[in-house]
C-alpha positions, 0 to 999 in steps of 0.5 A: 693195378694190383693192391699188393706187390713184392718187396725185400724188408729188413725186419732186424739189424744185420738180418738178411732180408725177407721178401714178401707181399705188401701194401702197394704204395700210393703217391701223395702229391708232389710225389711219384709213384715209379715201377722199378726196373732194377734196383742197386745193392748199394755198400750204404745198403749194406752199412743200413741195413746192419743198423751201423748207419747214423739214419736208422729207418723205422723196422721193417723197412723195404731197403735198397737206395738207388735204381731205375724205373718206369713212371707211373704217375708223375707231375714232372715226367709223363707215364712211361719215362725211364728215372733214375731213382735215388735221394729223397730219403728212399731206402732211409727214410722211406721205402726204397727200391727194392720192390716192384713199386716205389714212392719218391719226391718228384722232384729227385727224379732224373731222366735216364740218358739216352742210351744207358740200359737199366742195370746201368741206370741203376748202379753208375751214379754212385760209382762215377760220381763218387770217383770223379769227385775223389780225384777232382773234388777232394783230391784236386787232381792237377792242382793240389801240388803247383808243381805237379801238373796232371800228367805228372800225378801218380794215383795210387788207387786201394780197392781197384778192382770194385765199382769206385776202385774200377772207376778212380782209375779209368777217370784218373787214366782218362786225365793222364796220371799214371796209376798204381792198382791195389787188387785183392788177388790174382783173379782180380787183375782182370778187371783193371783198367789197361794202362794201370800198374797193377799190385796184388796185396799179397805181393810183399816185395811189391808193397814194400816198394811202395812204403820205401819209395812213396811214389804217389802223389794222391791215394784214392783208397775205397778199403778203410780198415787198420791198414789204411795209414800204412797205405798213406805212406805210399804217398810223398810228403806234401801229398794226400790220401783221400778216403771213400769207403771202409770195406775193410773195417771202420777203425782206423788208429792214426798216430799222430806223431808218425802222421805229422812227419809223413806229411800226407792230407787225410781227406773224407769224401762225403758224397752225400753233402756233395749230392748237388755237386754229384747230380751236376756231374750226370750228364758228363758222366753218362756220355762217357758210359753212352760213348765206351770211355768208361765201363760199369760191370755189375753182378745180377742177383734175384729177390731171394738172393738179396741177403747173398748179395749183401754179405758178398758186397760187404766183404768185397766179393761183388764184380762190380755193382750188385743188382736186383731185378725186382719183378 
């Protein structure tokens, strides 16, 4: 094995990545030394790598937070098994995916299921994990209201046709609410799910409809931003909004009086407090992928379009989840 390998550094904040040879790394014990397969281009990538993030790893730093590999040496999993690699701090705390080799606690890797290909072992356990824990979790899909069983809630999903977004309305169809899908434009409607009602954001008449009627019962809204109160709107009083993601902007102004008369629960989703809730949820989870029910688009890009990929990813213009092949 050679002593150098390829890998993708941030050596600034808000810089695009850099490839280059380094140093390759050696696992210490209780660690594992992992080839990778493919690697994540993550919206915590992005965030990180900006220098926003409350973790700031030490520049340079070989980002990327999740992917799927090839053991190397183990003490857990035999030379050869396929991983999913992601906690441990790569990608923040120490060096992550996106390199030929990773180092990585032994103890956070997970055993690709059976039937799952790479580009999907390294991108769905954020995306339906995330998802599943917004409706269920969080949003208590069935059981916030007790009036209102599950075939009665309306999800209103912000953001439908990204990673979360997609996977919010598969999983809240699969349980038998009805869904309202935000997308961004026309070429977007494409990528919701069949059985959702599908909402363009420059459809006026449309979103007016939403503010007048309030017919949700729970919003799922992956986009953050200033327009995020407004879209809690759309929920009927007693309901509530929960919050994953800030595509479209971190602040938020929320006017407390307006707030309190709508009546609607402002929720934050935290995944990485729920990282063990998250894991337990695998095995569900990757069935579904194996079996069809639910479906992961991704978008491959090369080492060198890493910084590509990151600006796209960070203004909302990835099909899916951004992935790199890294040898």
């Amino acid at each position: 094995m050679s002593d150098t390998m390829r890998a993708a550094r941030i050596h600034g904040w808000g810089e695009a990545p850099v490839v280059e040879h380094v140093p390759a790394p050696v696992a210490g014990e209780g660690e594992a030394l992992v080839r990778v397969e493919v690697a994540a281009v993550s919206h915590l990538d992005v965030t990180v790598a900006g220098g926003d993030f409350g973790i700031k790893p030490n520049l340079p730093y070989v980002g990327g937070v999740e992917g799927c590999g090839v053991v190397v040496t183990s003490e857990r999993f035999a030379p050869g098994t396929r991983v999913i690699l992601r906690g441990g701090g790569i990608g923040l705390m120490r060096d992550g995916t996106w390199a030929e080799l990773v180092v990585t606690k032994d103890k956070t890797l997970t055993e690709l299921p059976e039937g799952l290909d790479p580009e999907v072992g390294a991108t769905f356990f954020q995306p339906t994990t995330t998802a599943h824990t917004a409706l269920h979790g969080v949003g208590r899909l069935g059981g916030w209201l007790a009036d209102v069983p599950v075939a009665d809630e309306h999800v209103a999903v912000a953001g439908a046709a990204g990673a979360v977004g997609s996977m919010v309305t598969q999983l809240a169809l699969l349980s038998g609410a009805k869904v309202t899908a935000l997308v961004a434009d026309e070429s977007q409607v494409e990528r919701v799910a069949a059985g959702a009602t599908v909402v363009v954001s420059g459809d006026d008449g449309a979103i007016a409809a939403l503010a007048s009627d309030r017919p949700a019962t729970l919003l799922v809204d992956t986009l953050g931003g200033a327009d995020l109160p407004a879209r809690s709107r759309w929920v009927r009083p007693g309901g509530r909004a929960v919050s994953i993601g800030y595509v479209a902007g971190d602040d938020v102004r929320l006017g407390l009086s307006n707030w309190l008369l709508d009546d609607v629960a402002l929720l934050p989703v935290n995944m990485i407090r729920r990282e063990r809730e998250a894991r337990a949820l695998l095995p569900e989870l990757a069935a579904m992928l194996v079996s069809g029910d639910l479906t992961l688009d991704h978008e491959t890009f090369g080492m060198d379009d890493l910084g590509q990929a990151l600006e796209l990813l960070g203004t909302g213009r990835v099909r899916g989840r951004a992935v790199v092949r890294p040898s």
